[in-house]
C-alpha positions, 0 to 999 in steps of 0.5 A: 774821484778823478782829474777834472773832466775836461782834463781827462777828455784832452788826455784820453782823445790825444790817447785814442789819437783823436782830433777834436773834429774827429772826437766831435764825429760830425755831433759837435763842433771843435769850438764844443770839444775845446769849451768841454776840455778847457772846463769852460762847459759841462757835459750833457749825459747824451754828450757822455754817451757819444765821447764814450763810444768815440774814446772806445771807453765804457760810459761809466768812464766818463761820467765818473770824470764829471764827478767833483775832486774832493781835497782828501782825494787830491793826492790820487788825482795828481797820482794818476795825472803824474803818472800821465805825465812822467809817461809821455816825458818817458821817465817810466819808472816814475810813471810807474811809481805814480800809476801803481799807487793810483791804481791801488787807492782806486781799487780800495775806494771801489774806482773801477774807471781809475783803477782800470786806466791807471793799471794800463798806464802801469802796464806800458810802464812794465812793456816800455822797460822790457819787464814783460811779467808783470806787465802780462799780469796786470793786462790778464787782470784787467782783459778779465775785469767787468769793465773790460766784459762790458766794453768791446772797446777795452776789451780789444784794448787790452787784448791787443797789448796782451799780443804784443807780450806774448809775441815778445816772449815767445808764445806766438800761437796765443799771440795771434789768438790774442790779436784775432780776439781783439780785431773780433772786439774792434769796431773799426767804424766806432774806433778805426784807430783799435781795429788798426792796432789789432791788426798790426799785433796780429800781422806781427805775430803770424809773420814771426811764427811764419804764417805768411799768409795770414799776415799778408791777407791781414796787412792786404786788408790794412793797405786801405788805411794809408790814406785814411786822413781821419786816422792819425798820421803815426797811426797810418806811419806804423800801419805802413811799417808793418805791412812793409816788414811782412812783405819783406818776409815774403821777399816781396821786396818792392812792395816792403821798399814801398811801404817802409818808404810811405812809413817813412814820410808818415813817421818824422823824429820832430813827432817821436824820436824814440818811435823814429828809432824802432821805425829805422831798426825795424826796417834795417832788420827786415832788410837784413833778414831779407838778405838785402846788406845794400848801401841803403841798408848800411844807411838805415842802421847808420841813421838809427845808431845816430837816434838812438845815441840822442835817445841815450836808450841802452836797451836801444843800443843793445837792439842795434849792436845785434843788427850791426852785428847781422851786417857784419855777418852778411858783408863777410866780416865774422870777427867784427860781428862775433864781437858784437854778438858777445857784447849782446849776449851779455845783456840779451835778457832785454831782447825778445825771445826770439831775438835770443834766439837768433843771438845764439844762431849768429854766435854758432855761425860766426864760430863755424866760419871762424873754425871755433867748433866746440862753440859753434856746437854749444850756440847752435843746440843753444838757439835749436832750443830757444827756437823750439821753447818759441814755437818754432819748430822749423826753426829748430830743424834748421838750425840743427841741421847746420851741426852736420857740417861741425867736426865732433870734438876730438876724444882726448 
């Protein structure tokens, strides 16, 4: 019922970021892999159950591959290849059309591999467009399906992604539980590229709810996979990344300018543009909030607000106008940082939770400086609420704390 094996094994190896020397893990040479994936061999059981365990995916997975395509199920097939294909082309609207068909027919037809593989796919869909809902319920779903309780790779799998929507929606405490739950189902000796990325989700989330110091002792066990060669390089590059932006957190400048330059020689845009784009706003963001507005910092966001422009991404745009605008508000150029920060809000659904927040804490900043105290008042209780709805509730002290220094409105 599914796209031919050899076909599916090419496309989940390249998923899990694999190599086909890596796939074959000292069992089987590149020349097998290759033969296995042009369809020129076919799979022995003993093969299946080691791919299986190096995919991270259950067996059943991949024996349901082997399973011939009959000319009635060649729609469903050329669904879920399609949605594979428009995903990686990043036209997610079409991936997604595709995928959620695909996973409704798999579901009919009792394919719980299909349904399982092409619900994901639908999922990253729903995150790559910020309509974080939906993708929330089908990762619930799928974490509390059989196949994901039979299989500590999918489970971490699924969990991880599950992080990374609670964390942009604001529930960090049941982001980090969710990380720490899928770093305890990762097996970093069976699948080294899950136990990285749960890692980083969980990184991400203790450094936003101000955990510092379990994000440094998680990012501190990291530092190690750097330089492992048999991760992929985008994999180590986004590694870096994120321990670069705790350390900054931490104002531990010389090691975020460390790793964020490792980052940087491990992520190039010839392997992923968009990728490129987040790398270089992320780290002007960190940079910023570390209070750093250098002439490098003014450089990353120059570099990003190029990319982005080649990407024609607008959620991408709207991400840069509020670092722009943290730019203007640290080089003492309030006006220029409140118009962009009008422009933000407009479309601040497509920001995360937090980034609302601060959104709200800069335009009740920038109208202090500019003596507007009616509307500094109304942005600071804005972002004390949104910073407190989050979880932060350090936050919302601080912020709340700045409506001191504003003037009551005069009684008419």
């Amino acid at each position: 019922m599914t796209i031919e094996f050899g076909e599916q094994l090419r496309e989940a190896r390249r998923r899990a970021g694999l190599t086909q020397r890596k796939l074959g893990n000292g069992r089987y040479s590149t020349s097998y892999v290759s033969l296995l994936e042009s369809g020129k061999r076919e799979p022995t059981p003993p093969v299946l159950v080691d791919f299986a365990m190096s995919l991270g995916l259950s067996e059943s997975v991949l024996r349901s591959w082997t399973s011939p395509v009959r000319p009635e199920d060649t729609a469903l097939a050329a669904a879920a290849h399609s949605a594979n294909m428009m995903f990686n082309l990043r036209d997610f609207t079409a991936s997604l059309e595709a995928a959620a068909y695909a996973a409704r027919v798999a579901a009919d037809i009792g394919d719980t591999a299909l349904w399982w593989n092409t619900s994901f796919v639908a999922a990253e869909c729903h995150y790559a467009l910020s309509d974080y809902p939906p993708a929330r319920t089908i990762m619930e779903e799928l974490l509390g399906s059989p196949l994901a309780a039979r299989s500590d790779p999918l489970r971490a799998k699924a969990a991880t992604f599950l992080s990374s929507v609670h964390r942009l929606q604001g529930n960090f405490p049941s982001a980090i539980k969710l990380a720490e739950d899928a770093l305890a189902a990762s097996d970093p000796t069976l699948c080294a590229v899950d136990a990285v990325q749960a890692s980083m989700a969980l990184i991400a989330a203790a450094t936003e709810l101000g955990q510092l110091d379990q994000a440094w002792e998680t990012a501190a066990a990291l530092r190690g996979s750097l330089e492992n060669t048999d991760l992929p390089r985008q994999t180590r590059g986004k590694a870096a990344w994120a321990i670069g932006n705790t350390a900054y957190a931490r104002r531990d400048i010389a090691t975020g300018q460390v790793c964020h330059h490792r980052a940087a020689e491990l992520l190039q845009p010839g392997d992923s543009l968009e990728l490129w784009t987040h790398f270089l706003q992320a780290a002007a963001s960190a940079r910023l909030r570390a209070g750093i507005a250098d002439a490098a910092t003014e450089d990353l966001i120059n570099r990003a607000e190029v990319a982005a422009t080649l990407l024609n991404a607008h959620d991408d745009e709207v991400k840069l106008q509020l670092i722009r605008a943290r730019w203007y508000a640290l080089t003492d150029a309030p006006e220029r940082a409140l118009s962009l920060l009008k422009d933000v809000h407009t479309y601040q659904e497509i920001l995360s939770s937090s980034q609302q927040a601060e959104v709200a804490l800069l335009l009740g900043q920038m109208h202090r400086q500019l003596d507007h105290p009616a509307e500094a008042r109304t942005h600071f209780l804005s972002a004390a609420k949104r910073f407190a709805d989050t979880g932060l509730a350090d936050r919302a002290s601080e912020v709340l704390a700045q409506l001191i220094d504003i003037d009551e409105p005069a009684t008419p």
